[in-house]
MIMAR-571818 format. One line per field, with one value per atom (N, C-alpha, C): residue number from 0; residue in one letter; atom name; x, y, z. Coordinates in pm, whole numbers, plus 50000, padded with zeros to 5 digits. Atoms other than C-alpha are relative to their C-alpha. Layout:
BEGIN
nr	(NUM, ...)
rest	(A, ...)
atom	(CA, ...)
x	(X, ...)
y	(Y, ...)
z	(Z, ...)
//
This chain:
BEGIN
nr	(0, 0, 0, 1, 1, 1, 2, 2, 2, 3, 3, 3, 4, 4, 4, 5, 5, 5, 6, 6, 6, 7, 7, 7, 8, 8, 8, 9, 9, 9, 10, 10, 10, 11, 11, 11, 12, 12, 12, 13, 13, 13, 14, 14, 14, 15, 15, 15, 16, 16, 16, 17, 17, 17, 18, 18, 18, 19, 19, 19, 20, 20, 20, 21, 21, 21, 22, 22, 22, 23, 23, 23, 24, 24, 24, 25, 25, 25, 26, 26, 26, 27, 27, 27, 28, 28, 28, 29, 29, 29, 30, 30, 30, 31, 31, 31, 32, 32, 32, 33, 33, 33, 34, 34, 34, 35, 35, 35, 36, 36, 36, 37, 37, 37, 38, 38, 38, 39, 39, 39, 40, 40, 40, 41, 41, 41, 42, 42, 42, 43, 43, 43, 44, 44, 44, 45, 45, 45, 46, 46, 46, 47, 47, 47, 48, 48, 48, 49, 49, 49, 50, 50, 50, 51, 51, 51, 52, 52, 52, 53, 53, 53, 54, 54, 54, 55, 55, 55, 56, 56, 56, 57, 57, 57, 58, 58, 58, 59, 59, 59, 60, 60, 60, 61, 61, 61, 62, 62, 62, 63, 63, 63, 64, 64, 64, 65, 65, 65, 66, 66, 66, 67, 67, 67, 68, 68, 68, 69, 69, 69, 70, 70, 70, 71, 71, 71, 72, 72, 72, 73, 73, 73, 74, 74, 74, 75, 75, 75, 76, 76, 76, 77, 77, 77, 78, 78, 78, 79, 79, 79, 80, 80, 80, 81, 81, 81, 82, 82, 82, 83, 83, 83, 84, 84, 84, 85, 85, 85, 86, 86, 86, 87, 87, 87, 88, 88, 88, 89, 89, 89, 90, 90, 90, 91, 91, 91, 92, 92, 92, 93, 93, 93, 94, 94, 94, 95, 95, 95, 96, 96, 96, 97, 97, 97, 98, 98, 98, 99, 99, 99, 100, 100, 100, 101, 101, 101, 102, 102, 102, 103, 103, 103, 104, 104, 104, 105, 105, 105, 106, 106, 106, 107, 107, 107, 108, 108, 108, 109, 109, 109, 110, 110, 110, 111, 111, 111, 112, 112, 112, 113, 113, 113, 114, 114, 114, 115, 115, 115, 116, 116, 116, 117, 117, 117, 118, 118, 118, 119, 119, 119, 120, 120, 120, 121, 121, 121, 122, 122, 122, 123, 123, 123, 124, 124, 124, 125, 125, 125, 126, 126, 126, 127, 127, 127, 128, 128, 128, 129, 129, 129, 130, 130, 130, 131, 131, 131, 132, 132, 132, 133, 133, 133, 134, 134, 134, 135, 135, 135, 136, 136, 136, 137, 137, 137, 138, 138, 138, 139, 139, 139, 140, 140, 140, 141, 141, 141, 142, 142, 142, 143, 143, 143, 144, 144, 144, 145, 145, 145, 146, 146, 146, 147, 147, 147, 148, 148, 148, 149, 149, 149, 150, 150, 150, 151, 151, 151, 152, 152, 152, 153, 153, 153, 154, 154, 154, 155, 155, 155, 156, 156, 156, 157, 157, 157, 158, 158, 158, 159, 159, 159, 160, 160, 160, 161, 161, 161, 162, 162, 162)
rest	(X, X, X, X, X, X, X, X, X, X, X, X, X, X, X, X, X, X, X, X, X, X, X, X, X, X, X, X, X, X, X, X, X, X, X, X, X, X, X, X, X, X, X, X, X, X, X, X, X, X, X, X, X, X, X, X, X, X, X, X, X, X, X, X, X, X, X, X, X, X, X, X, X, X, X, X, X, X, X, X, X, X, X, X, X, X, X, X, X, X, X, X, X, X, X, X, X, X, X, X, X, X, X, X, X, X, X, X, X, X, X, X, X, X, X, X, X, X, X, X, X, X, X, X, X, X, X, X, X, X, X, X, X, X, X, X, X, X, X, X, X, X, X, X, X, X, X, X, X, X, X, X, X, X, X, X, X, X, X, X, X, X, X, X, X, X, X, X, X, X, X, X, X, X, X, X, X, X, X, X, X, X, X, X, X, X, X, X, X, X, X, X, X, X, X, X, X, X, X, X, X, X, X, X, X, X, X, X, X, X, X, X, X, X, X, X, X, X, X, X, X, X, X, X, X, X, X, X, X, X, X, X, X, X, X, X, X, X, X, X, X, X, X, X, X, X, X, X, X, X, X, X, X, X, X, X, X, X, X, X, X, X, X, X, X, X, X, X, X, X, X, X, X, X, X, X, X, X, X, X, X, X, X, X, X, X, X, X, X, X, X, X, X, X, X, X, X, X, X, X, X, X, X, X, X, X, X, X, X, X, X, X, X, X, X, X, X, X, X, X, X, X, X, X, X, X, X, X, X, X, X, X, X, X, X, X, X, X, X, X, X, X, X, X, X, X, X, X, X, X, X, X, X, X, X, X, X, X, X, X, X, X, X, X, X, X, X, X, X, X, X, X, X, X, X, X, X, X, X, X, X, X, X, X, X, X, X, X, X, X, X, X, X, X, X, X, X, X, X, X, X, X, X, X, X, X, X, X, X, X, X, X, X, X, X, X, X, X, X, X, X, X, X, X, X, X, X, X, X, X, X, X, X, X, X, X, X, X, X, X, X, X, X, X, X, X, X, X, X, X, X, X, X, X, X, X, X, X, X, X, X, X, X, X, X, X, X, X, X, X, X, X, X, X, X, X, X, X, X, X, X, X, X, X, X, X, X, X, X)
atom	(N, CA, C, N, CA, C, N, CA, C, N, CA, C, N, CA, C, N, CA, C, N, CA, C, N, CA, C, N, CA, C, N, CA, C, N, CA, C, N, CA, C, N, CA, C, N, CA, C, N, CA, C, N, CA, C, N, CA, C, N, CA, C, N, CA, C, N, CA, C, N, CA, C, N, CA, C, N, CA, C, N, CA, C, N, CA, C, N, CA, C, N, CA, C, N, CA, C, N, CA, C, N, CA, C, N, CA, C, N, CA, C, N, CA, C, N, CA, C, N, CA, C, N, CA, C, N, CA, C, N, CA, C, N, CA, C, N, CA, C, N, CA, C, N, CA, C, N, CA, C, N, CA, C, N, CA, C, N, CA, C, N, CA, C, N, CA, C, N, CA, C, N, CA, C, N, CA, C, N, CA, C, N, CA, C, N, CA, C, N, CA, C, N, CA, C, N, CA, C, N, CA, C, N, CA, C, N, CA, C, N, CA, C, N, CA, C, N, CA, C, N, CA, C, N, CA, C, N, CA, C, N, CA, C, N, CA, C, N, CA, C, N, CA, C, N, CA, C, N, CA, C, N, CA, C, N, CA, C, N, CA, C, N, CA, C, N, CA, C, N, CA, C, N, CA, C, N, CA, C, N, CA, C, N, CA, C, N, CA, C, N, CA, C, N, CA, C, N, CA, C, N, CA, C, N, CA, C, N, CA, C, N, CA, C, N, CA, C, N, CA, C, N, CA, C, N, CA, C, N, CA, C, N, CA, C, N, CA, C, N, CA, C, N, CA, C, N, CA, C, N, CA, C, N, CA, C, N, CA, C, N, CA, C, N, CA, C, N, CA, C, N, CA, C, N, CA, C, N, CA, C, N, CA, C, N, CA, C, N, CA, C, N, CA, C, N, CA, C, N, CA, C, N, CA, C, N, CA, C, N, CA, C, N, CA, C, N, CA, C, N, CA, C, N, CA, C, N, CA, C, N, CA, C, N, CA, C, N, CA, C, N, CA, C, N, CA, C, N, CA, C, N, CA, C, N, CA, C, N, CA, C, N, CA, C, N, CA, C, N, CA, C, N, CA, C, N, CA, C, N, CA, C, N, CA, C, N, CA, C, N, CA, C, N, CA, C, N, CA, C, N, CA, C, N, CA, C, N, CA, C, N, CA, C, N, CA, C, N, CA, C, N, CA, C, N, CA, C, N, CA, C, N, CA, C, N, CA, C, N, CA, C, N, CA, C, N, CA, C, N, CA, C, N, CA, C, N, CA, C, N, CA, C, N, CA, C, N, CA, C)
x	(49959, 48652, 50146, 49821, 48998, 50036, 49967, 49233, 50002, 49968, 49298, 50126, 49871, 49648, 49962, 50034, 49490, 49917, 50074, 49214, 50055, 49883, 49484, 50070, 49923, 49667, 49939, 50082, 49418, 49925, 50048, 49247, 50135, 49886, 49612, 49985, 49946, 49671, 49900, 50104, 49344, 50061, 50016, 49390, 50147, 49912, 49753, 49998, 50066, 49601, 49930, 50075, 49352, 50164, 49926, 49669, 50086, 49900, 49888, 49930, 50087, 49595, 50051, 50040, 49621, 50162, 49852, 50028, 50092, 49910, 50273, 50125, 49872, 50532, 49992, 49981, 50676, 49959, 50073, 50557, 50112, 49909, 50872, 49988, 49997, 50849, 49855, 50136, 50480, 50014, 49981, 50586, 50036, 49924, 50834, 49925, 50141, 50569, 49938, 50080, 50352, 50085, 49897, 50623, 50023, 50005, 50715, 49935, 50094, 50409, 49934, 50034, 50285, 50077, 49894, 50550, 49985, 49993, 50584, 49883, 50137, 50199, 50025, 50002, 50310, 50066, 49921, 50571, 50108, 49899, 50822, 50150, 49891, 51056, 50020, 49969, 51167, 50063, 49862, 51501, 50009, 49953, 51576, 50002, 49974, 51700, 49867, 50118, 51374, 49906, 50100, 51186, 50038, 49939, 51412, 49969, 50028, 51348, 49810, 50111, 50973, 49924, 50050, 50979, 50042, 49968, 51184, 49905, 50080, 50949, 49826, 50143, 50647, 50042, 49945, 50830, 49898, 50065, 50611, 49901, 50163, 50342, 49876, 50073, 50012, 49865, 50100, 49723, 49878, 50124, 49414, 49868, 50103, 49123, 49855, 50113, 48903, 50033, 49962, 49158, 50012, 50017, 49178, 49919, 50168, 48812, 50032, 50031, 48861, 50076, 49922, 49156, 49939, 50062, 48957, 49858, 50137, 48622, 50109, 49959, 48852, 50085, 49954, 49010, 49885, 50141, 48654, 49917, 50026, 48534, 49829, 50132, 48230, 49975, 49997, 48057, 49994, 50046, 47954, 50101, 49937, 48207, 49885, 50136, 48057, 50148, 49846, 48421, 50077, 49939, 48719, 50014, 49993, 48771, 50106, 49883, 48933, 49871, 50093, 48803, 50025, 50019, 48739, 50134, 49863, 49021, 50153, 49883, 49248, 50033, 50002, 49207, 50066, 49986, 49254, 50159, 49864, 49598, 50118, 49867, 49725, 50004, 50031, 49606, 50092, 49875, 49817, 49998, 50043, 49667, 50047, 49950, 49751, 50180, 49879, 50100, 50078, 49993, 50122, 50004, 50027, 49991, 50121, 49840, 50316, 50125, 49879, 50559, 49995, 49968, 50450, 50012, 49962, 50457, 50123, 49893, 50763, 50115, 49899, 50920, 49929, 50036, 50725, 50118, 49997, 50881, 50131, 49906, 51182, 50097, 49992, 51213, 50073, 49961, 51295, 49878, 50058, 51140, 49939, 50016, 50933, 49992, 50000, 50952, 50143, 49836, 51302, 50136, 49917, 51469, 50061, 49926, 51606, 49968, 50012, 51662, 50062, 49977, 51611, 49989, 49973, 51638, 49867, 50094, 51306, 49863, 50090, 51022, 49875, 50149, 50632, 49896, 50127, 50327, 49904, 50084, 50101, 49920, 50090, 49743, 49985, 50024, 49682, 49869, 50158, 49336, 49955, 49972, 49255, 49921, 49986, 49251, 49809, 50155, 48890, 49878, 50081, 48711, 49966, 49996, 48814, 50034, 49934, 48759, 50059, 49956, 48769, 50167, 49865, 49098, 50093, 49838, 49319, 50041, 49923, 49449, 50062, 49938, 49533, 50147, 49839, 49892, 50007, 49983, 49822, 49930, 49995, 49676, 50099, 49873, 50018, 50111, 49900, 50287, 50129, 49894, 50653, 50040, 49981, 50757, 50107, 49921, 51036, 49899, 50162, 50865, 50027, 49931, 51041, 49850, 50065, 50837, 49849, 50118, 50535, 49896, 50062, 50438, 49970, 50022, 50438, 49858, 50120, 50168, 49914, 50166, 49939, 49999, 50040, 49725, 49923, 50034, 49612, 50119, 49858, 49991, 50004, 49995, 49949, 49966, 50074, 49724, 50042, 49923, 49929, 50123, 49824, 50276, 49991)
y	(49862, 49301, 50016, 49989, 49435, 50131, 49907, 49609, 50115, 49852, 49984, 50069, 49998, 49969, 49986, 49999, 49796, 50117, 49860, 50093, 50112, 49864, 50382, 49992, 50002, 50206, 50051, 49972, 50163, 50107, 49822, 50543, 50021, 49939, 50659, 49951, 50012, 50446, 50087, 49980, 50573, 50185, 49847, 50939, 50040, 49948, 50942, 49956, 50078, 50746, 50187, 49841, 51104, 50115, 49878, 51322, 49967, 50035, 51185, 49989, 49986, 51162, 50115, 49887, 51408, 50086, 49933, 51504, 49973, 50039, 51497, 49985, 50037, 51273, 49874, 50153, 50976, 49865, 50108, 50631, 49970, 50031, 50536, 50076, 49929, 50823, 49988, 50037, 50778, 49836, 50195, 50356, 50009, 49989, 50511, 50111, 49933, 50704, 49892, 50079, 50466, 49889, 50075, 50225, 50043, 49953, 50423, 50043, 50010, 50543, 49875, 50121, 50210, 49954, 50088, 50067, 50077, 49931, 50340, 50008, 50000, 50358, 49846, 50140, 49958, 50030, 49987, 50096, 49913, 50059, 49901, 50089, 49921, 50188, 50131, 49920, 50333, 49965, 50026, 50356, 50044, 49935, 50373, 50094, 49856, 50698, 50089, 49928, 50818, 49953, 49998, 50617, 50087, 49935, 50785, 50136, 49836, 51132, 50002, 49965, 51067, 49945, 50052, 50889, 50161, 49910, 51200, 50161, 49876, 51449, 50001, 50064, 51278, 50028, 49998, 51326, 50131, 49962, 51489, 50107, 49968, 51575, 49929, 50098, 51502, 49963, 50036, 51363, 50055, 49977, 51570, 49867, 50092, 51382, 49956, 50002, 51410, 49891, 50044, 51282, 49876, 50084, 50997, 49904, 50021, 50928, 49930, 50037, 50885, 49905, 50116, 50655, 49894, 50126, 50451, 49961, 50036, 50424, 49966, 50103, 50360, 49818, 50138, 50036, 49909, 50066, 49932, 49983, 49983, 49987, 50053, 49937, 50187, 50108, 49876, 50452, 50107, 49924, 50631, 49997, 50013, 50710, 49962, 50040, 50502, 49990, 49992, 50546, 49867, 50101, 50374, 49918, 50100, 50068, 49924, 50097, 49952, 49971, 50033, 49801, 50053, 49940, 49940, 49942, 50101, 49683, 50046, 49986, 49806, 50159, 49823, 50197, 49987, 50021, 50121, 49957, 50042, 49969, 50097, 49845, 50260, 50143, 49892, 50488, 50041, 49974, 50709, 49918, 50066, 50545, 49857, 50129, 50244, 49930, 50024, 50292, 50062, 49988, 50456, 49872, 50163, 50105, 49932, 50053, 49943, 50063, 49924, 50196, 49953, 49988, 50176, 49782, 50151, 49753, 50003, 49947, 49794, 50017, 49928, 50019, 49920, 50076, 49796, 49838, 50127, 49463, 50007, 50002, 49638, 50007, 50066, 49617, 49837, 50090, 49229, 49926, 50089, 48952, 49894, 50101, 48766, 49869, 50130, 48425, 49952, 50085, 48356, 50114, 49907, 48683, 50058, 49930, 48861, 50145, 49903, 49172, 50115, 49942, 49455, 49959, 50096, 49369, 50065, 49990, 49360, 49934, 50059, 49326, 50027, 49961, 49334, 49992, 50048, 49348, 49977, 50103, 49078, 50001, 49999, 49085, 49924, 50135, 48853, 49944, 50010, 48884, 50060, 50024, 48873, 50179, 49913, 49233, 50034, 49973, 49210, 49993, 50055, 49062, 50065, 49914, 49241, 50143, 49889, 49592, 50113, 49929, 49743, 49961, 50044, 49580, 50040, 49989, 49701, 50111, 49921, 49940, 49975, 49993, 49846, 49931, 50044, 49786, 49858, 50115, 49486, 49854, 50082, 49305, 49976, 49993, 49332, 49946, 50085, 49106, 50037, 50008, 49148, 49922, 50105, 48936, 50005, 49986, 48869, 49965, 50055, 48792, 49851, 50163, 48407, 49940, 50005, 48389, 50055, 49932, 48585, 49903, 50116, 48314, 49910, 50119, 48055, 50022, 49970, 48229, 50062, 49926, 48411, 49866, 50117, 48182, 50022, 49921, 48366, 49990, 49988, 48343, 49861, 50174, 47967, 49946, 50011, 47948, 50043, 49968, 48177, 49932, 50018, 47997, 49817)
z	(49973, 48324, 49962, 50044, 48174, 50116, 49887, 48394, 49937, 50049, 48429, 49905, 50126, 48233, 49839, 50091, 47966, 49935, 50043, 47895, 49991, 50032, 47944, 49887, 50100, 47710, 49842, 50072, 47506, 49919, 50081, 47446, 50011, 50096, 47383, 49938, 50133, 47146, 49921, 50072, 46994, 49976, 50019, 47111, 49915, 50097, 46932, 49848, 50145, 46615, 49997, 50062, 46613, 49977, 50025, 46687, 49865, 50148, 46419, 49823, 50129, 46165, 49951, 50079, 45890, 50030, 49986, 46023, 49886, 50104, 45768, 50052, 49954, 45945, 49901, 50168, 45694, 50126, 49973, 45805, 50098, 49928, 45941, 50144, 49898, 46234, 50055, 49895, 46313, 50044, 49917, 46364, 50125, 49889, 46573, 50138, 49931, 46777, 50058, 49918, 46812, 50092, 49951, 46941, 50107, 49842, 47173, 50152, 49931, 47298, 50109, 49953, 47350, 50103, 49896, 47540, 50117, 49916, 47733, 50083, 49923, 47846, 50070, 49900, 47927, 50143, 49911, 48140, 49976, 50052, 47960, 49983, 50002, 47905, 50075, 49921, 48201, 50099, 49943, 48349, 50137, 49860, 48735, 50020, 49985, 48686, 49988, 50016, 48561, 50133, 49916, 48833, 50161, 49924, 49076, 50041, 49988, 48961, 50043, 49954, 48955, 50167, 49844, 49336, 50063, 49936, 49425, 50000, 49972, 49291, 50075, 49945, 49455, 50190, 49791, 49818, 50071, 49933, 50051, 49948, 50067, 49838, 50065, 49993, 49944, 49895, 50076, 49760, 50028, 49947, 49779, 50028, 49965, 49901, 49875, 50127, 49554, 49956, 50038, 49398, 49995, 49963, 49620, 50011, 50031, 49610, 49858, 50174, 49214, 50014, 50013, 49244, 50073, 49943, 49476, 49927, 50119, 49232, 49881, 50115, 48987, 49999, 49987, 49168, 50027, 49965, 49307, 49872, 50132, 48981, 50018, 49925, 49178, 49920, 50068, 48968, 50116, 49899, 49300, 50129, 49917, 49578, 50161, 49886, 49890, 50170, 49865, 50149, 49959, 50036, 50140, 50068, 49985, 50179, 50133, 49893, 50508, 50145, 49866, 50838, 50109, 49857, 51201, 49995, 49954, 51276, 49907, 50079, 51037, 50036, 49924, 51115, 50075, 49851, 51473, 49991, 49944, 51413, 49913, 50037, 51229, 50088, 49978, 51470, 50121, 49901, 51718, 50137, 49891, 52014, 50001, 50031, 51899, 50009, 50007, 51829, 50135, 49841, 52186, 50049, 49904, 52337, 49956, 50036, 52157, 50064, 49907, 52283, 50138, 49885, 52614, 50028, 49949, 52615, 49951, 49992, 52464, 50113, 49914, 52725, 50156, 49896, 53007, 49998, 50098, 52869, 50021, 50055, 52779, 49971, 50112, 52491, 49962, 50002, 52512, 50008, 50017, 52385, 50111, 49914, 52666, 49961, 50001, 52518, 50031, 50016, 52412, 50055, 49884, 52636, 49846, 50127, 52291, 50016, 49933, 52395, 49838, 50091, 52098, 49867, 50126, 51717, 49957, 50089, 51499, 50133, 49865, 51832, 49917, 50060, 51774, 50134, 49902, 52039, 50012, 50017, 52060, 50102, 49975, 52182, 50112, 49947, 52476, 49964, 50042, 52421, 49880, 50172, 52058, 49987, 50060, 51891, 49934, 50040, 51736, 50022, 49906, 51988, 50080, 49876, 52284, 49988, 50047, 52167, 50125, 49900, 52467, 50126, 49935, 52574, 49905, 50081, 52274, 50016, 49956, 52423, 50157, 49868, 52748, 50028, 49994, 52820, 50054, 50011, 53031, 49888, 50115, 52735, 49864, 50127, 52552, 50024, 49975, 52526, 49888, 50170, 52339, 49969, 50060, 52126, 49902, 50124, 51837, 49908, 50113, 51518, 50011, 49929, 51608, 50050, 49900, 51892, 50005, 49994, 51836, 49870, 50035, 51556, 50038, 49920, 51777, 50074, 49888, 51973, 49945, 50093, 51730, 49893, 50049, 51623, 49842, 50130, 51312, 49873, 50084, 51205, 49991, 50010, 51221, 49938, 50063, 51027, 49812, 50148, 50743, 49966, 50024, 50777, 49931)
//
């Protein structure tokens, strides 16, 4: 399977091969065309400044949901939109409720690290009872512990496993 860069690249080159057919530009200026084209579909030529302007004009735009759909059949490489791609478990920890249950261990806690007493900084709150298991416990405040990220490796055992 070739990626999606490659194939974009690819029909341009083709579709500016049709537009330039039959133009009366001298050889030298269609090289310089295609040259540029090309690169440019690599993403080879493009200056901060330009990625700047196009992060800035992307600011609080949102992405219709069609749209979204298509960009996700086109990474799945699905002809048929079938939903995207994330898990119960993953939802759940973006969700407001969720990020409630942190605040309030947090502000129970807090905000200080119960292992090593580090009070403030970069904190996180850790499951006592494991997150995917115990669904009906992830939310409850006393199943939540704070932690530095230090300290909170030591005790997720999932992170033990990644380090």
């Amino acid at each position: 399977m070739t990626s999606g860069v490659y194939n974009r690249t690819e029909n341009n080159k083709k579709n500016l091969s049709k537009a330039l057919k039959g133009r009366r530009l001298s050889e030298s200026h269609k090289n310089k065309l295609k040259e540029v084209m090309s690169n440019a579909l690599k993403g080879h030529i493009v200056s901060d400044k330009t990625k700047d302007k196009i992060s800035q004009s992307h600011k609080g735009k949102t992405i219709p949901l069609e749209v979204r759909k298509k960009m996700s059949m086109s990474k799945t490489g699905d002809i048929q939109f079938t939903g995207f791609r994330m898990t119960e478990n993953h939802r759940a920890r973006g969700s407001t409720q969720y990020k409630e249950w942190r605040t309030k261990v947090f502000n129970r806690d807090e905000f200080t690290c119960q292992d090593c007493g580090k009070v403030g900084g970069y904190l996180e709150a850790h499951h006592i009872k494991d997150f995917a298991t115990y669904k009906e416990l992830r939310y409850d405040i006393n199943n939540g512990i704070t932690y530095c990220s230090k300290c909170h490796s030591k005790h997720d055992k999932y992170r033990k496993m990644s380090n």
